[in-house]
Residue, then its C-alpha position, 0 to 999 in steps of 0.5 A: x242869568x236872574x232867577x224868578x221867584x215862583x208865585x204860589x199857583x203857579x205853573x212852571x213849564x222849566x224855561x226859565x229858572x225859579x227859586x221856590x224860597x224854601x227854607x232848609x229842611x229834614x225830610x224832603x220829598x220830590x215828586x210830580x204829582x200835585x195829588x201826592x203833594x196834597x195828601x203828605x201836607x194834610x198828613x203832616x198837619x196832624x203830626x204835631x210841632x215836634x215833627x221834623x221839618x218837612x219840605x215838599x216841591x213839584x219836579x214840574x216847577x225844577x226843571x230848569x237847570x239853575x232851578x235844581x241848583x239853587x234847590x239842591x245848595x239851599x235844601x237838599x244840601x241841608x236835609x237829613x233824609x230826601x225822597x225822590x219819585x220819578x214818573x218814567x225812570x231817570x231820564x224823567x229828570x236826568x240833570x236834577x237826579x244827577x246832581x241831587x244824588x251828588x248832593x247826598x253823596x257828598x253830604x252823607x245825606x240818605x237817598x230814596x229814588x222811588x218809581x212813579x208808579x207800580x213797577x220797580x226801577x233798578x236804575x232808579x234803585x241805584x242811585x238811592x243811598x237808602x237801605x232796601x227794606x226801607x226805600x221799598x216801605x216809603x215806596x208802597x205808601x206812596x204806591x198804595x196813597x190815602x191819608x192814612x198811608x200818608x200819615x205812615x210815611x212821614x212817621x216812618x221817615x221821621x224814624x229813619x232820621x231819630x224821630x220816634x212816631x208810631x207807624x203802621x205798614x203800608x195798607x192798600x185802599x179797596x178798589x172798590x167800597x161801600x158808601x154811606x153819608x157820615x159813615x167811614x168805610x162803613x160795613x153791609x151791617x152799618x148800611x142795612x140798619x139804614x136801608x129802605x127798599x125803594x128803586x134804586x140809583x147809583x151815585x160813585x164816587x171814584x176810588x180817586x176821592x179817598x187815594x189823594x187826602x189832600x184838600x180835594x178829597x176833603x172838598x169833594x165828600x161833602x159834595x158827594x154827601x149832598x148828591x147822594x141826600x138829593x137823589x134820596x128825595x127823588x129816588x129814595x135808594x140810591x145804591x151806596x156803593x164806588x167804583x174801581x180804579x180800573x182793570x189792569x188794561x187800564x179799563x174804567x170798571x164803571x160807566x156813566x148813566x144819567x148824569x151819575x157813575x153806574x156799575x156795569x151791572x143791571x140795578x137788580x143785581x147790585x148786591x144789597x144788604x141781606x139779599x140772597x136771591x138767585x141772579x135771574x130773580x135778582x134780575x127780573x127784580x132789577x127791572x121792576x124797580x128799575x120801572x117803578x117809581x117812587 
């Protein structure tokens, strides 16, 4: 059997077999989600030259069995430390783990396999080679997501293997925040100083936007910037406010009104810089303005 070179773009369904054509690496990381991808290449990119070199790759595009054999002689083989998330344990990916667990116990190669989600695996726990506290640290930047956490887990993986980075411990994103154009996680005082009290609108930005890093995130701020500076023209208040993940039964915490993401709350109670009124003024408030116009 021949092997297909695989074409950047491109989408593997593992029929048939593939050489990504990566070059051997010290710090490789596997996972199936492109999002995840994105944000730790972006991270990278700020790190400098002297960073190890770091290899990433799809699960999506190994999942022919020739496939995660080229990949494990050619890369994992070489590593000096893998990390491995799976999205519904090990039968997600049962030959690639097995030979890629093989692969650094043969080579002395330390071993992180993360759940894909939230919740820890014990199966998954047992076929890492990687001490505890480490592997639960990698873990939870990847969990927790956003550029910054990104940037923390590489400096930390290169630590693993001698390369001395200033990191930080995992930090969660807010599941739901403050927005403000040109502004970074800006505060209810950064946003009063601006404030004009005329009706209002909310445009959301999903918590989505800042979990990826990657250049999807990146593009879609400027996006949201010029939503927000159009609805300002119009409707001169919008509420800088976005919404939240989702509850634990994996319920959207917002809901879609007039073409923008709203809170389920009526505009007049959207809490607003500097305002203490009771919730029945704040209500009767919320529904003159929502009437008024500009």
């Amino acid at each position: 059997m021949h092997l297909l070179a695989a074409k950047p773009g491109s989408i593997a369904d593992g029929s048939e077999a593939v050489d990504l054509g990566q070059s051997p690496g010290d710090i490789v990381v596997l996972t199936a989600a492109d999002t995840e991808l994105a944000c730790l290449s972006a991270a990278r990119a700020g790190l400098g030259e002297a960073f190890p070199r770091l290899r990433l790759a799809n699960l999506l595009q190994l999942g022919h069995n020739l496939s995660v054999d080229t990949y494990v002689d050619d890369v994992v083989s070489r590593a000096r430390l893998v990390v491995v998330r799976l999205l519904g344990g090990a039968g997600y990916w049962r030959y690639g783990i097995e030979q890629v667990h093989a692969a650094c116990r043969r080579e002395g190669i330390p071993l992180a396999v993360l759940p894909g989600d939230d919740k820890p695996d014990a199966d998954l726990d047992d076929l890492s080679t990687l001490p505890a506290e480490a592997r639960g640290r990698l873990w939870r930047y990847l969990v927790e997501g956003g550029i910054e956490n990104a940037r923390s887990f590489l400096a930390y993986a290169g630590s693993l293997i001698g390369h001395d980075l200033p990191w930080a411990e995992p930090r969660p994103l807010l599941r739901a925040g403050l927005y403000w154009p040109d502004l970074r996680h800006p505060s209810f005082g950064e946003i009063e100083q601006r404030w004009r009290e005329e009706p209002i609108e909310s445009p959301l930005p999903s918590r989505e936007g800042g979990r990826g890093g990657g250049s999807s995130s990146k593009s879609r701020r400027p996006k949201t910037d010029r939503r927000y500076r159009a609805l300002r023209s119009t409707t001169p208040s919008p509420t800088p406010s976005r919404e939240g993940r989702g509850d634990s039964k994996g319920k959207r915490r917002g809901r879609r009104t007039g073409g923008h993401h709203r809170p389920r709350h009526r505009p007049g109670l959207l809490p607003r810089p500097g305002a203490g009124r009771e919730p029945g003024a704040g209500r009767r408030a919320g529904r003159g303005a929502a009437r008024a116009r500009p």
